[in-house]
N, C-alpha and C positions, 0 to 999 in steps of 0.2 A: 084606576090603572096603576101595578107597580112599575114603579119606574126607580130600576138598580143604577145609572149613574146620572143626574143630569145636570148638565155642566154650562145650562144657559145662566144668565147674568141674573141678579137680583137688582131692582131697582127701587132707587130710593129719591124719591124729592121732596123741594119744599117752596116755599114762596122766594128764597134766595140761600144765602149763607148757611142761616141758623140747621140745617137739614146735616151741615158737615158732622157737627159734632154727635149727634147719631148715628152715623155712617162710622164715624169713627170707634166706635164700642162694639157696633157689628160687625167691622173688620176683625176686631180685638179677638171674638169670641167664633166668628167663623173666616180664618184667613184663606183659607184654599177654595172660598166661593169666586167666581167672578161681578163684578158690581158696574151698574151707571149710574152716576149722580145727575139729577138734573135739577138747577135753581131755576126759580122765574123769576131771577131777581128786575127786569123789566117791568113785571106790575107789582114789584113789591111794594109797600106790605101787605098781605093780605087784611090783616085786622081790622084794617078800619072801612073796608069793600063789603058791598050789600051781599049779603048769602047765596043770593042767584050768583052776583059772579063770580066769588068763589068758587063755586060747583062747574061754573063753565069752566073758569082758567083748569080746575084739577083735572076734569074731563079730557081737556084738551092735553093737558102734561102727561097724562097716564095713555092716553092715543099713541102721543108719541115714544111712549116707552112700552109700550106694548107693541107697536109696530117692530123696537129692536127686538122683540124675542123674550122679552124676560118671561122669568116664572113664576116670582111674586114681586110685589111692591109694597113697600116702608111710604108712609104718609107721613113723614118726618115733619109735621107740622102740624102742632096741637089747635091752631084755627081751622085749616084745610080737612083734620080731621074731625072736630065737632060740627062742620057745615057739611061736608061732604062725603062722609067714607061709608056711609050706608049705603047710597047711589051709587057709587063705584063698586062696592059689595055685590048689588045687585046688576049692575053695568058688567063687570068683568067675569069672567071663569076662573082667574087664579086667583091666591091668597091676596088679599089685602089688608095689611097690617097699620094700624092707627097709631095715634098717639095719647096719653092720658095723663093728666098734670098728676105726680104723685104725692097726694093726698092722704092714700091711706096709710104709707110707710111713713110720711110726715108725725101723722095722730100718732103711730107706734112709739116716735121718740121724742116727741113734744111734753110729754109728764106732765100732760095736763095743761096747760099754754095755749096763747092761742097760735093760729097761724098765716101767715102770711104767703098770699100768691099771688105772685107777679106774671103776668101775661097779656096777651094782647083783646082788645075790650070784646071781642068778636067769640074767643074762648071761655069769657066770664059771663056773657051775658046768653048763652046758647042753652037750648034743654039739656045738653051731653052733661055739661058740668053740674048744672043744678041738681039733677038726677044723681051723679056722684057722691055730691053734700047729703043730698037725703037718705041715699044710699047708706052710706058712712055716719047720720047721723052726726052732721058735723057745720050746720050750718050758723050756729051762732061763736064757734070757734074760728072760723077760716077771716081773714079781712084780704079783700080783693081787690090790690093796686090791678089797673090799665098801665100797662107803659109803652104806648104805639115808639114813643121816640127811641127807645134802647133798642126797637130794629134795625132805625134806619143805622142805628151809628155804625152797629156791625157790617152791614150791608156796603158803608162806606169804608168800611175795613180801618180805620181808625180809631180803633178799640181804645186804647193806653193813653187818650187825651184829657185836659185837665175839665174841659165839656162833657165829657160822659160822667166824670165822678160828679159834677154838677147841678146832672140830670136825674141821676141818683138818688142825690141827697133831695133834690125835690120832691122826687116820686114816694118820699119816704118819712117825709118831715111831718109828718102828723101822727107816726106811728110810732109807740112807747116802745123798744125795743127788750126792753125788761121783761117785760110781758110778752114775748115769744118766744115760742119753741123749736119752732123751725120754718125754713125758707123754703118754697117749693119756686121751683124756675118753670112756670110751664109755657116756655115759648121756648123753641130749642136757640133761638139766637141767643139767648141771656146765659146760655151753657160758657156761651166765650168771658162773660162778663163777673164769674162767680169771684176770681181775685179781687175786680174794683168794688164790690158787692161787701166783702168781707173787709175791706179796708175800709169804707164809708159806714156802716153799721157799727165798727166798732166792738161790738159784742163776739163772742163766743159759740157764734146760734146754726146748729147747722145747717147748709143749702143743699137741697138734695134737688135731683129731675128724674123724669121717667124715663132717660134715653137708655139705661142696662133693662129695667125690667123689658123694653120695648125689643130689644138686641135678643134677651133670652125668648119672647114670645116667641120671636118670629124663627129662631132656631126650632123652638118645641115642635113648631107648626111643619114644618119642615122637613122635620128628625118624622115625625107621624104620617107625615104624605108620603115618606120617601122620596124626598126631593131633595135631599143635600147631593154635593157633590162627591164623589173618591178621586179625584183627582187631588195630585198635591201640588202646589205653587210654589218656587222659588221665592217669588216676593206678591205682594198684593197685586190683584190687577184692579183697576180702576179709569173708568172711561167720565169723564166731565162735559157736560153740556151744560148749559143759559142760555136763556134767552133774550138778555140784554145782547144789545150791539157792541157793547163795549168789551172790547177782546179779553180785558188786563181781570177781568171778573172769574175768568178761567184760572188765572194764575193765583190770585184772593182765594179760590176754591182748595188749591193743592196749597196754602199757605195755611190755610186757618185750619187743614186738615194737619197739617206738621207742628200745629200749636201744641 
């Protein structure tokens, strides 16, 4: 069906925080969309939860965001989407857009090096990614830190403490940094964490994510359905939901988005 203007909301979630800073590149690149964010930062984090519930909680987040009306959704969450986004593929009618730790723009400018990705243990250890590696032909280059803890820190919105660069250097302290080419972030909370990342490292090494290439998918996809909008916007619209009880998690949301 063409559809010449449609001006319903895009949604995007994620297990809590880490979802903003993807949100934020898709503003970037489509400002006259309308948008709902929704965190769960209530069960966060997802990474270290058995795969059935993941697939429940996303189930349940995309329910409710399909109830508002959107007309695609961003799984702004490279666990949520290696466990879950094939079921929701086949669960929903509209687009559903994933996440992918990026790997292969890494290889491009690594010069041979190897690589380094940081993510949550649930994204490392799942067939999505393995299939990537083999894919890419890249599995004896890649070393694959777990860092469930650099969720929560975000999640607590206390990013800039002298415990996260602590946690850091832990998650990190076995790795020759000489010997790398590049950092891939593939849990989008670690997007907020790329300054303390670069200060602890030491090195010169770049850190890349997949939240632009993710931002441009989902435009393409979009631009090809005929589903972007013509409306033009004064300023961003954006609506915020959680599901934590805790009110001040709303304001964390519009904060870490103004980062």
């Amino acid at each position: 069906m063409k559809i010449e203007c449609n001006t319903s909301a895009i949604g995007v979630f994620d297990s809590g925080m880490g979802g903003i800073s993807v949100l934020r590149d898709i503003v970037k690149l489509m400002p006259n969309e309308r948008y709902i964010y929704y965190g769960d930062s209530a069960n966060a984090p997802y990474g270290i939860k058995r795969k059935e519930e993941i697939i429940e909680l996303s189930i349940k987040v995309c329910d409710f965001l399909v109830s508002k009306g959107v007309k695609a959704i961003v799984v702004a969450c490279n666990t949520a989407t290696s466990a879950a986004v094939k079921i929701l593929r086949d669960r929903y009618s509209i687009p559903i857009i994933g996440m992918e730790p990026a790997v292969k723009p890494a290889l491009n400018i690594a010069k041979g090096k190897n690589i380094v990705v940081l993510a949550t243990p649930i994204t490392l250890k799942e067939t999505k990614f393995k299939s990537l590696l083999n894919r890419l032909n890249a599995l004896e280059r890649v070393l694959k830190i777990p860092a469930p803890k650099l969720v929560e820190l975000v999640e607590s919105g206390d990013i800039n403490c002298t415990i996260t660069k602590s946690i850091v250097k832990d998650y990190i302290k076995n790795i020759d940094m000489s010997e790398v080419g590049a950092i891939v972030l593939g849990c989008t909370h670690f997007v907020f964490l790329k300054k303390i990342l670069k200060e602890v490292i030491n090195y010169d090494i770049p850190i890349i994510d997949g939240n632009r290439g993710t931002a441009t998918h989902l435009k393409n996809l979009l631009e090809l359905q005929q589903m972007l909008t013509t409306q033009i916007l004064e300023t961003s619209y954006i609506e915020y939901y959680n599901s934590s009880k805790d009110l001040s998690m709303i304001e964390l949301s519009k904060k870490l988005y103004n980062m």
